[in-house]
Each structure stands twice: as structure tokens, then as C-alpha cells.
N, C-alpha and C positions, 0 to 999 in steps of 0.2 A: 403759435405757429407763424413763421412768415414765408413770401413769397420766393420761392429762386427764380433766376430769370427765364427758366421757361416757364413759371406762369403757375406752377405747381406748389400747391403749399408743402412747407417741411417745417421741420421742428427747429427753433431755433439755436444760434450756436449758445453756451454756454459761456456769456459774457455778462461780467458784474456779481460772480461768485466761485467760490473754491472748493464748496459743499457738494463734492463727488456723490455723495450719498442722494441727495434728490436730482442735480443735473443728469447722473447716467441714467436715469426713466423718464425727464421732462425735457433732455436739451441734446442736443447730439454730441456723442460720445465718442474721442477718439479713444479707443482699446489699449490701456497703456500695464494691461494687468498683470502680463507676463514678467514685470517687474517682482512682484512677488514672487515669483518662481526662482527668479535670478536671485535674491534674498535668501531665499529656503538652500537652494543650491552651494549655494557659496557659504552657507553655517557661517552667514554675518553674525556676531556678537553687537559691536560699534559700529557706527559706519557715519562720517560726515559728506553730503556731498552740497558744490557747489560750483552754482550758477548763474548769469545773471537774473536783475529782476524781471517779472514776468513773465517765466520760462519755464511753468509747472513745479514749481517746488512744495509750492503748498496743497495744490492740487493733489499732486502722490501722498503727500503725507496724510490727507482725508480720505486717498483709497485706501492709504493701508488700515489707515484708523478705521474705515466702515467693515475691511475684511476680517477684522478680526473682533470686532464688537459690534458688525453691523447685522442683516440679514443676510441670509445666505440665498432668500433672493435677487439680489442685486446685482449677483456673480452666475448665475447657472447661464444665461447667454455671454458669457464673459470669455476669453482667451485661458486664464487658468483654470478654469472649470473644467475645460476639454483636454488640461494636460496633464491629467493622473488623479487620482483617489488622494495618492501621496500627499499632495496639495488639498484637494478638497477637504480632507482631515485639518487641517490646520486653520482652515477658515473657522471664525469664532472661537478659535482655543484658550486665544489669550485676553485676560485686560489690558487695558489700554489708558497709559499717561497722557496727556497731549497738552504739549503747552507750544504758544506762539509769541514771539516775542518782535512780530513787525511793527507792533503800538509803543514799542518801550522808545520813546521819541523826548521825551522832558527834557528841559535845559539843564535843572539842578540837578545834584546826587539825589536833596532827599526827594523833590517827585516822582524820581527814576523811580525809587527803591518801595516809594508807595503804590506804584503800579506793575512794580514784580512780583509785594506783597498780595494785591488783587487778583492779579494769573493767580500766583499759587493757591490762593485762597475759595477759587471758582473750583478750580481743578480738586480741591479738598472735599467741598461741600460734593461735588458731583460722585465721588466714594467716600462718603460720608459714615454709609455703613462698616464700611472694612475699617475706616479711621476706629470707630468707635469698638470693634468686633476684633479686629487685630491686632493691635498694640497693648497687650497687656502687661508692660514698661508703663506705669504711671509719668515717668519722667518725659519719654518719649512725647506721649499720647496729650501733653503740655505742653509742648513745643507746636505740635500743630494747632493742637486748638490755638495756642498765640499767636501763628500764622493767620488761620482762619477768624481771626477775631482783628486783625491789623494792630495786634501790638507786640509783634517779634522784632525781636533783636536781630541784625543782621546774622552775627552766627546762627542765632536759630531759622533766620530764614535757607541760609546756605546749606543748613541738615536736610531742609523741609523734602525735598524731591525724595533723597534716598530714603529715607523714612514713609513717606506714603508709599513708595514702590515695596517698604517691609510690609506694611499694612495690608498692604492687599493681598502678597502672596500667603500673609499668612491669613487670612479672613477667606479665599476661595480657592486657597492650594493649588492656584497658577500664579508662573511668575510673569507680573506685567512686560506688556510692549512700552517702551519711553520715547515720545517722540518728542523734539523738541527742534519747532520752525524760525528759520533767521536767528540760529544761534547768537551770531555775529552785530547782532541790531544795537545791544544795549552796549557796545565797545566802540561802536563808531559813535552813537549819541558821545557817549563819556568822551573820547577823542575832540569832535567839534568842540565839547560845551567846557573841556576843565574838570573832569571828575574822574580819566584816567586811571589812574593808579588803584584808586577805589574798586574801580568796578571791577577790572582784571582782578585784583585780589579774590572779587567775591565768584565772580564765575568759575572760577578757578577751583575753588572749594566746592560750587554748586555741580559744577558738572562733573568732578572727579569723583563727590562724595556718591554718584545715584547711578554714574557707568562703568568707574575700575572698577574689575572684578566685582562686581555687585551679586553675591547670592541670589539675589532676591529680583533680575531683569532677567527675562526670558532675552529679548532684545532692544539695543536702543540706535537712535536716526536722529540723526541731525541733518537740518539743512541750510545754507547761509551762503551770498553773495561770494565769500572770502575764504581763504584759507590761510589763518594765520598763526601757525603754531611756532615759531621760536618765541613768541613775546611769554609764553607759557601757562596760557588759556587751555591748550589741549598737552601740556604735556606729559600730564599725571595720566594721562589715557594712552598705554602702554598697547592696547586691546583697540588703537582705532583703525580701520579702512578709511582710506579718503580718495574719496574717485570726485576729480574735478574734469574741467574742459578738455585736459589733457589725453585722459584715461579714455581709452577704450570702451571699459567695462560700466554696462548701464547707460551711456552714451544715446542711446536712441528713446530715452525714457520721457528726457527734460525736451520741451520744444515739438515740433512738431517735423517729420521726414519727409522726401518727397513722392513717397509712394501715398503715407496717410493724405495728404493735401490734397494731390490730384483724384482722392477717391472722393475726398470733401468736394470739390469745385466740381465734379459730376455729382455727388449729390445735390447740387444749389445749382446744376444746370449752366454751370461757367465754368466748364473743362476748356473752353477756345482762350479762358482771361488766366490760366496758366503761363504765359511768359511774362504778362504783367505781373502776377502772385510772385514769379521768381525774380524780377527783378526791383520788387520792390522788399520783400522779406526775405529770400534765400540768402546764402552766403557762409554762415557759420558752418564751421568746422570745426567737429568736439569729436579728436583724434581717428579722422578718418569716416565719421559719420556726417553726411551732410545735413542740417538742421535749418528749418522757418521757424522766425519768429513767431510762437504760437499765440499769443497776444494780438500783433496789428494784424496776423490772418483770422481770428477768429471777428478783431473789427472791421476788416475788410469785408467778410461774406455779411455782417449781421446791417451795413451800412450800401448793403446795395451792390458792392463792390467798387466802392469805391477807393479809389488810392491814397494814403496820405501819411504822414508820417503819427503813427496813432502811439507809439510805443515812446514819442517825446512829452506826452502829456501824461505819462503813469509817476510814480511817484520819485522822487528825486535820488539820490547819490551824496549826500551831505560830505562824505569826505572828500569824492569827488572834486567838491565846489571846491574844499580848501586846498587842497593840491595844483589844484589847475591855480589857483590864485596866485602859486607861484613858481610856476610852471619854467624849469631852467632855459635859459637862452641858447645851451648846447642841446636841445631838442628841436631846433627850429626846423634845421634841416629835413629831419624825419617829419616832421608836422607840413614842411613844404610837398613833398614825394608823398603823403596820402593825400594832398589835395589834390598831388597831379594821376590820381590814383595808379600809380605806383605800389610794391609791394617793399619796402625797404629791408633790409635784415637789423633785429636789434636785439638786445641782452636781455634774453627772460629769467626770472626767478622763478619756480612753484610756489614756495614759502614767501610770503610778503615780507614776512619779518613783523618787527615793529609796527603798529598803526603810526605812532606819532614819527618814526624812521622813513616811512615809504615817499615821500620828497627828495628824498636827499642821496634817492637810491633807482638809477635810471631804469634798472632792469625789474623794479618792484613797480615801479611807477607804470611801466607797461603791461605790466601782469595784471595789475590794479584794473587799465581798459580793454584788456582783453575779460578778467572775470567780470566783470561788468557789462559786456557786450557792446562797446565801444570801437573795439578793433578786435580783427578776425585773426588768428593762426593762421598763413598760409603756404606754410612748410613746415616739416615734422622739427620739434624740437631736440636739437642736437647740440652735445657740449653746451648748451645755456643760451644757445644762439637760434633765432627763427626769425624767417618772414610775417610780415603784419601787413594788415589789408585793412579798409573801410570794407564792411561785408556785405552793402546793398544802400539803393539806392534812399531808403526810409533814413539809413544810420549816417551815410554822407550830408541829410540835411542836420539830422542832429548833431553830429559832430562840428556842420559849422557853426550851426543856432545857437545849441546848447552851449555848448564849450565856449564858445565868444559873449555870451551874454551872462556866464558866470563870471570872466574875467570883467568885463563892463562894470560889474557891480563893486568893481573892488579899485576902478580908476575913476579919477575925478573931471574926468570929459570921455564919453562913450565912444568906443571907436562905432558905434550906430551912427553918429553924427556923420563921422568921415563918411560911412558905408552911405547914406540917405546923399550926400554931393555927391558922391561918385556916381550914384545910378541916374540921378537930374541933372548931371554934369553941371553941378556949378561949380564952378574953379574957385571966386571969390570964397564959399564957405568952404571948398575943399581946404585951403586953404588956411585959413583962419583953423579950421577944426585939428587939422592935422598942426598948426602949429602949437596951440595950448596943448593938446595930447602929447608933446615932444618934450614940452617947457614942464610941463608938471605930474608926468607918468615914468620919465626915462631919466635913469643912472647916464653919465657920462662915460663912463667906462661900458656903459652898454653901449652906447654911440659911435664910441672909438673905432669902428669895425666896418667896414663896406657888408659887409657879409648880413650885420643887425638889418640895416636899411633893407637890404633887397627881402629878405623873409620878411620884414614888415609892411612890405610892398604886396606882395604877395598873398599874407593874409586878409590885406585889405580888399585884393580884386576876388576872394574868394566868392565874396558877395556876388559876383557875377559869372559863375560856373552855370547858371541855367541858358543865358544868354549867349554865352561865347567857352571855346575850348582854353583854358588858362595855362598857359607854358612859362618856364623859368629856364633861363641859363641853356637853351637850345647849344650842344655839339656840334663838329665840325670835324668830320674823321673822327679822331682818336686825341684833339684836343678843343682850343678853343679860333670861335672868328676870328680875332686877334692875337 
């Protein structure tokens, strides 16, 4: 239990785990069950959705894993419980796959692929019985066990999913639910680290073999940062739905809305610290739904209320880092107009494309910090084109922090050095710092350009947006002072 600010004990928020199953009786619960309904309704088969991180994605995936393999006490105070029989029959109908793949983080191919082998081999033992009761394929029933034993062959690792989802329907004459969290995890490792091509190969085979047309999947869910299906990861999946930031539909599921909030901060007795809650987490807009960070608002209430950018300390973005590393010099502009926050119009993709492409491709590259929750939608997407926003005051510090101190890490004098003169005003090291940054970070043909200088000017006084209002390139009528 802790205190809200009137003095009153409640039940803590549910920070530092995913595990829906014991948070909705021990941590406070926002009701996100109707989700399921929306699922049942819609006679999902496939379905990928994606989000940035820390935005509920794992969380739903542990409702649904508990509604359907959990207690069916969990749900009778619940929102689906109250909206039909229909639904309540379906609660515990199905098994349940569930694999997560936000750990698959190793540098090499082969550590990748021994800790893919380990998922799958937890997920084996835990129907263990059906492995052994269902598969009466000798051949099969060898495959898994080599899974579960960690000595399969990559093919037979790539069978392993569709195969235990045989297993089990035919061991309890239901067809498994397949969940599978941060699809997308083990393509960006490969991406950062050189094992590319690999991996895509095998996902490819893994996720086509256990969701096309699979007899034997009642339904299957993915969820992942990204959506990237021309590299052709998803494209054997003829049978998918993919509802992202864009979509409409299921939109209020991920994150947290302004109705659930304002009920949370009168429950903690801090309904008056609602314009601070909005102007530090609101902002996102996932196609017409307005959405808080459910993250730094759950860290907000459980820290007192206090404000801070809580969603810059969660886990990283590794492609992120390598893109911004080189980050084209025809972005300046746009990158200057979100610091004046400004809403700019620029070229979106849905489809990233390529991982190892999305540099080289401005309108991927945007998509990239919008699916990531970097920059907000803030105009509907029309012919390929829309408004982008910084979406609150928490992502404006991360935008300069973050993003600046990934490029830092990849120049041989930190523009932190320049940023540390300029707020102590020493000229002398302004000076000096700014000039080694010039001599040993910058192309000539970058130089060449009045236009380079002043966006690098700019980025620099970024550092002082708490201090003072930062203007560029101030109008005059309908042209310029001069």
C-alpha cells in the first residue's frame, strides 16, 4: 500500500512488472479487458500490433494469456465479464503458447540462437505433457525433444513453434492461442550486431511455419516496436491484421487515455496535478485517440508525483542509436522546427521496409520515431504526408538528451563540451571546443553551406530551451529583415 496525497492509503501502481495475472488483485488496475472482446469480435486469426516501448504491449499479452489459461476469477470484476456470456465462454477455452522475445539481445548469431533455443525449450517443458501425449510422429516428437534438450538444428528449431502448437491440440482437442512478445527484438539485435540475413531467414520460417493457415492455432498475436514487412519477415503471413499507431482500431488499448488517468489521480488524491500529468505525458495521438504515457504516469503517482522524464531511463532503441549516428544533414531543418516546437509536415512510410534501408530513407526514418514514441502524428496521414510534433514536455527533454548523447558517442569531441561553455559562458572553451568539433567531426562539403552552420547553431542553444524561448530565422511580412 502507499499513500496518495490526501493522506489515504491505496494500493500501489503496478510498476516493475507485466504479470497481469497477480498486479490486477494486488496493484491497481486499469480495465483494459474490453480488448478481448474487440479480438472475439473482429474473428482475429493473426494479428501484429505495434507500439512504442513501454506502452502496454506486454501487459495485454499477460491478459490475454491469464484469460484464457488463467482463473476465471480474475475477470468476474472485469469489463468483459459484464459484456455477455458470449465472451465469458471463451474465458479458459484455449491453451496457451507464449513466448517473449525482449531478452533476445546477444551480439553473435550463435548466442542469439542459444537463447531462442532456451524460450523455446521453457515454453516445451511447460506442456510437456501434450509434447509427450501428442505427437505420435516419432520423427516430430525428436525434433522437440532436441529443442528441449539444446541441441536442434536451426531448421529444427524453426519447426519447433508449429509443432508444439500440433502437440497440444492434439493432446487436449483445443487449438492453442500463440502469443509472441517483441516479435521484432531479435532483427534489430541481428541488424546492430551483423547477423542480418540469418536471422530474417529463420524468423521467417519460424513465424510462417506456426501462423499461415496453421490447423492446429485457434489464434495467434504478436507484438513489436515496428512494423516491418517488405524485408519479408511477415510475408508468408497472408492471414495477418496489423493495427499500428495509425489504426484506429484497438487504439485505446496500448497507453494509457484521458479519462483512465483523471480517474487514477482522484484515486491518489491528485486530481488538482492533472495539468501537470498532461503536460508532461499526454500528447500521443494513435489515429484520433488521445493517449499518456502509461509508463512515466504509473512512475509519476508511485514517486509521489513527482515529475520527470521517467520513460528516458527504460530500455534503449539500439537501432535507434545507429540511425541517428547518421542522421542526414537534409533533416536539419525539420529537427530545427521541433525544437521551436513547431509541427513540420514530412513523408511517412507505414511499412519501414528494410531494417538495414531505413537510413537512407527519410520517410522510414520518421516512421521509425514516431513508432517509437519519439515524435507524435499531428495531422491525419494523407498521400504519405503528415504533421509531426514533440508530444510532451517528458519526450522534448528526451529528444534533446537522448538523441544528442547518442550522436556524442560516435564524435571524437562531445558537442556536451560546447553545451557545458555555453551555459558557464566561457567563450575561451566555447571556443576551442567548438573548434576541434569542426576540424575533426565535419565533411567540407558539409561546411559548404550557410544553412549547415546555422542548424548547428541551433542545436547547440538547444541546451538552453529551459532557460530562454529559442527562435531561428525570425520573418518579416511575407519575407526576410533583409
Amino acid at each position: 500500500m502507499i499513500l496518495g496525497k490526501d493522506g489515504i492509503e491505496r494500493l500501489p501502481p503496478p510498476v516493475g512488472t507485466s504479470d497481469w495475472a497477480t498486479f490486477s488483485r494486488d496493484s491497481y488496475c486499469v480495465d483494459k479487458t474490453l480488448m478481448i472482446k474487440d479480438l472475439i469480435d473482429t474473428k482475429t486469426r493473426v494479428a501484429l500490433f505495434t507500439r512504442p516501448r513501454r506502452f502496454g504491449k506486454t501487459t495485454a499479452m499477460e491478459m490475454i494469456r491469464a484469460f484464457y489459461e488463467g482463473d476465471a476469477s480474475l475477470f468476474e470484476d472485469k469489463l468483459i465479464w459484464a459484456a455477455g456470456e458470449k465472451y465469458r465462454a471463451e474465458q479458459g477455452a484455449h491453451p496457451v503458447i507464449f513466448l517473449s522475445f525482449k531478452d533476445v539481445k546477444q551480439q553473435t548469431v550463435e548466442e542469439a540462437f542459444v537463447k531462442l533455443t532456451s524460450l523455446l525449450s521453457s515454453e516445451i517443458f511447460r506442456h510437456r505433457a501434450a509434447v509427450a501425449d501428442g505427437l505420435k510422429d516419432e520423427v516430430k516428437r525428436k525434433k522437440l525433444d532436441a529443442v528441449y534438450n539444446g541441441t536442434a538444428s536451426r531448421d529444427e528449431l524453426g519447426e519447433s513453434l508449429g509443432l508444439l502448437a500440433e502437440a497440444i491440440h492434439a493432446h487436449s482437442g483445443k487449438k492453442p492461442v500463440i502469443l509472441v512478445d517483441e516479435y521484432d527484438q531479435p532483427i534489430t539485435t541481428a541488424s546492430v550486431n551483423g547477423f542480418y540475413d540469418e536471422m530474417c531467414a529463420f524468423m521467417r520460417v519460424f513465424l510462417s511455419g506456426a501462423l499461415k493457415d496453421n490447423e492446429h492455432c485457434h489464434m495467434g498475436l504478436m507484438t513489436g516496436v515496428l512494423r516491418v514487412a517488405k524485408e519479408g519477415i511477415l510475408s508468408g503471413l497472408n492471414n495477418l491484421d496489423v493495427w499500428t499507431v495509425f489504426d484506429k482500431a484497438f487504439s485505446q488499448y496500448f497507453g494509457f487515455t484521458e479519462a483512465e488517468v483523471e480517474t487514477m489521480a482522484k484515486y491518489y488524491g491528485a486530481a488538482d496535478k492533472m495539468p501537470e500529468i498532461k503536460s508532461w505525458y499526454d500528447g500521443y495521438d494513435f489515429a484520433g485517440t488521445e493517449i499518456y504515457n502509461p509508463w512515466s504516469v504509473l512512475q509519476y503517482f508511485k514517486r509521489d508525483c513527482k515529475p520527470d522524464a521517467y520513460w528516458l531511463d527504460t530500455s534503449s532503441n539500439d537501432l535507434i542509436t545507429e540511425i541517428v549516428r547518421d542522421l542526414p544533414h537534409d533533416m536539419v531543418r525539420t529537427l530545427e522546427a521541433l525544437l521551436r516546437d513547431e509541427t513540420p509536415y514530412v513523408t511517412m512510410a507505414k511499412d519501414l521496409g528494410p531494417y538495414r534501408d531505413i537510413v537512407k530513407n527519410k520517410s522510414s526514418l520518421y516512421a521509425l520515431l514516431v513508432s517509437s514514441g519519439y515524435l507524435k502524428v499531428a495531422s491525419p496521414l494523407e498521400e504519405g504526408v503528415c504533421a509531426v510534433a514533440i508530444p510532451n514536455h517528458e519526450i522534448a527533454q528526451v529528444f534533446v538528451g537522448d538523441i544528442r548523447d547518442k550522436i556524442n558517442r560516435h564524435l571524437a569531441v562531445g558537442t556536451g563540451d560546447i553545451a557545458t561553455a555555453i551555459v558557464c559562458r566561457d567563450m575561451p572553451a566555447f571556443r576551442s571546443a567548438i573548434a576541434s568539433f569542426l576540424l575533426e567531426s565535419v565533411s567540407y562539403f558539409d561546411a559548404a553551406a550557410e544553412g549547415f552552420f546555422h542548424g548547428l547553431t541551433l542545436g547547440f542553444l538547444a541546451v538552453l530551451r529551459k532557460r530562454f524561448r529559442v527562435l531561428s530565422n525570425a520573418e518579416s511580412g511575407e519575407g526576410r529583415f533583409d
